[in-house]
N, C-alpha and C positions, 0 to 999 in steps of 0.2 A: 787257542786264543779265546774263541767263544768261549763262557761258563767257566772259564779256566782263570786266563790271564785278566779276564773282567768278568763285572756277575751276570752278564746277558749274552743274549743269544744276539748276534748283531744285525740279522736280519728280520727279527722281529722287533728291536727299535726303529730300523728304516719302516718298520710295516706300520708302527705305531706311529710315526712323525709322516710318512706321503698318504695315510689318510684320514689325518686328524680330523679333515674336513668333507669327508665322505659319510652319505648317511648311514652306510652298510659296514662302518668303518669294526665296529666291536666283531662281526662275523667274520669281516675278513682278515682281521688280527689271530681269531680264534682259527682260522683253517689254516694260518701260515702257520702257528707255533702248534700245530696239529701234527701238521708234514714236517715241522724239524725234529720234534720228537720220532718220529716213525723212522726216521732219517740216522738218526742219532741212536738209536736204540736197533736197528739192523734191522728193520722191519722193509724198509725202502730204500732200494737206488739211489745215491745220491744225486745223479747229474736228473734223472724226472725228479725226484725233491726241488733242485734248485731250480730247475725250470716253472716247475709250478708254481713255486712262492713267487717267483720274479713277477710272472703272466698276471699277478694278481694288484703287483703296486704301479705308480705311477709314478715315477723317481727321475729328479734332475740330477745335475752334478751338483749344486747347490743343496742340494737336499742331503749328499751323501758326505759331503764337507762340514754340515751343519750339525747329521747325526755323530759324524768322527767327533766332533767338540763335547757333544752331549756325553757319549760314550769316555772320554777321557779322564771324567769327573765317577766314571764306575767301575774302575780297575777294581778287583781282588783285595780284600783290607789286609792279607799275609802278604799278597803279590808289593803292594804299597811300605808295607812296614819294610821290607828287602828290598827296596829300590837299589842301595848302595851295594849290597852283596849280587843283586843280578849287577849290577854296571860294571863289576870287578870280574866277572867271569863271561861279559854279553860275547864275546870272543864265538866265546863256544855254546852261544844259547841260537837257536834258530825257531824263528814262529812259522810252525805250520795247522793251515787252515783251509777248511769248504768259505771262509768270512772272502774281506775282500782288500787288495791291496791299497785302496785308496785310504779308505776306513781305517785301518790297521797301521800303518808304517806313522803317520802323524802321534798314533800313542804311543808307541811302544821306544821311539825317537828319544823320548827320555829316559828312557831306561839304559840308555847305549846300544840298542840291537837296531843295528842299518837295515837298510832296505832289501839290500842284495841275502840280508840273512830271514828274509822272507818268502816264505813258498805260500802263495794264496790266489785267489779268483780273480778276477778284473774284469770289469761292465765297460762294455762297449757303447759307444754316444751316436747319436745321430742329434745335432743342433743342440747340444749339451741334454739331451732327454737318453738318461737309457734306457736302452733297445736290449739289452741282454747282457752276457758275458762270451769273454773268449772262448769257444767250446774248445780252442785247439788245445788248450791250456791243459795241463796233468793234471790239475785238481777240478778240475770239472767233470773229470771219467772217473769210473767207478774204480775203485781201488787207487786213487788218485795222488793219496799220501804215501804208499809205497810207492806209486810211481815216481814221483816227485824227489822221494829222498834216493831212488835210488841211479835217479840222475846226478846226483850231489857226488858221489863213489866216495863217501866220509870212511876215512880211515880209523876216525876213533869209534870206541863204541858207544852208540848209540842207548839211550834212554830217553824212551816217549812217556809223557805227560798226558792226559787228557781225561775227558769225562765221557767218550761216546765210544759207541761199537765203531767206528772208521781212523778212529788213535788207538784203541785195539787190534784192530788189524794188521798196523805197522808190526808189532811183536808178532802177531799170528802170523804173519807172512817170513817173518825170518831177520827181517830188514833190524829192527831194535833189539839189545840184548835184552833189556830190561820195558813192562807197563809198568807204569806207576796209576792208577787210576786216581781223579781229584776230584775230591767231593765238597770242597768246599761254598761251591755254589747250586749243585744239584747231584743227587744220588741218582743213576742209573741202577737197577736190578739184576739188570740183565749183564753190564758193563763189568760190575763189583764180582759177579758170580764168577766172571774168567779173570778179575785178574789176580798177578800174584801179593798186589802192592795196594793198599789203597790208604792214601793224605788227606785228610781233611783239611788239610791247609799247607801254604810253603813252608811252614817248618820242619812239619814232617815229610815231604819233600827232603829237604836238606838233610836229613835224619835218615831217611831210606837210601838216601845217596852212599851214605858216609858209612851203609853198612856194606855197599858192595867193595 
C-alpha cells in the first residue's frame, strides 16, 4: 500500500499532520521517515521500527480519519488511471501492509477491494488517543507479511507487489511465486538488486503479469 498503491509512506503523513504544531515537529518527521526507510530497506526490525515512530506522535482517532482523507487524494497516478481494471479483478487483489487498517480500508473501498481483503496493523485507543497497535496482530512481528498470507492458505499463485525489503520477503520465504518490485513512487537499491521484476508503474505491472 505504502509507496505502492499511493505515493507516501503513511505513517509519515500521520507524523506530518499530529505535529504540525509541535516545535520540534521538522526533526521528528525527519527521525520517523529515517526509521521507515531503515525499516523498508532491511536494515531494521519492523515491530522496533513501528514501535518507535508510534512513541514519537501524538495521535487521535480523528487525526487518523482525517489523514485517511488526505491520503485518498494521493493514490498512485497508474494505480488511478486502472481504477476500472483493479475493480474488475479486486476478487483476487488483496492489500498487504506494516500501514494501518483504519487508514487503508476507507481508500482502497473504491477500488472494490473489501476489508476482509486486507492484511494490515490496527492502533489500539484509550479515550479515542492511541496508545499503540495490536502487537498480537501478524504484521506487527517480524516476518509479518508471510505470516499473514500464510494464514490466508491461498490456493492460487500468489504475486507480490511492493517497493520494500519486508514484500521481498514474501517471495524470499517461499510464500509468492512471483516479486514484482514498484518503483513508481520510490526506487530502493537494495529492493531492485533482489528482485526478478521491476514496474515502474501499473502498467507494467499488468505487462509483467501477462508474461507469466
Amino acid at each position: 500500500f505504502d509507496s505502492t498503491f499511493v505515493k507516501v509512506e503513511t505513517i509519515d503523513e500521520l507524523a506530518k499532520f499530529s505535529l504540525k504544531n509541535d516545535p520540534d515537529a521538522d526533526t521528528k518527521v525527519k527521525m520517523i521517515s529515517d526509521i521507515t526507510n531503515q525499516a523498508m530497506s532491511g536494515k531494521l526490525d519492523f515491530p522496533s521500527a513501528l514501535k518507535k515512530r508510534l512513541s514519537i506522535l501524538n495521535l487521535t482517532k480523528d487525526d487518523v480519519i482525517e489523514v485517511s482523507n488526505q491520503i485518498s487524494g494521493l493514490i498512485s497516478d497508474s494505480i488511478e488511471d486502472n481504477i476500472k481494471t483493479i475493480q474488475s479483478i479486486s476478487d483476487s487483489v488483496w492489500i498487504l501492509s506494516g500501514g494501518f487498517l483504519e487508514v487503508i480500508s476507507p481508500i482502497v473501498s473504491r477500488f472494490g477491494i473489501k476489508e476482509d481483503h486486507i492484511l494490515a496493523n490496527s492502533f489500539t485507543y484509550n479515550n479515542n488517543i492511541v496508545i499503540g497497535c495490536d502487537e498480537d496482530n501478524d504484521l506487527f512481528k517480524n516476518n509479518g507479511k508471510v505470516r499473514a498470507i500464510k494464514q490466508l492458505n491461498l490456493r492460487q499463485d500468489i504475486v507480490m507487489i511492493g517497493d520494500g525489503y519486508t514484500d521481498y520477503e514474501v517471495y524470499k520465504n517461499g510464500i509468492a511465486k512471483e516479486f514484482i518490485c514498484y518503483t513508481e513512487n520510490i526506487s530502493r537499491k537494495t529492493v531492485i538488486e533482489k528482485s526478478g521484476y521491476v514496474a515502474h508503474n501499473f502498467y507494467d505491472v499488468i505487462d509483467i503479469i501477462n508474461q507469466f
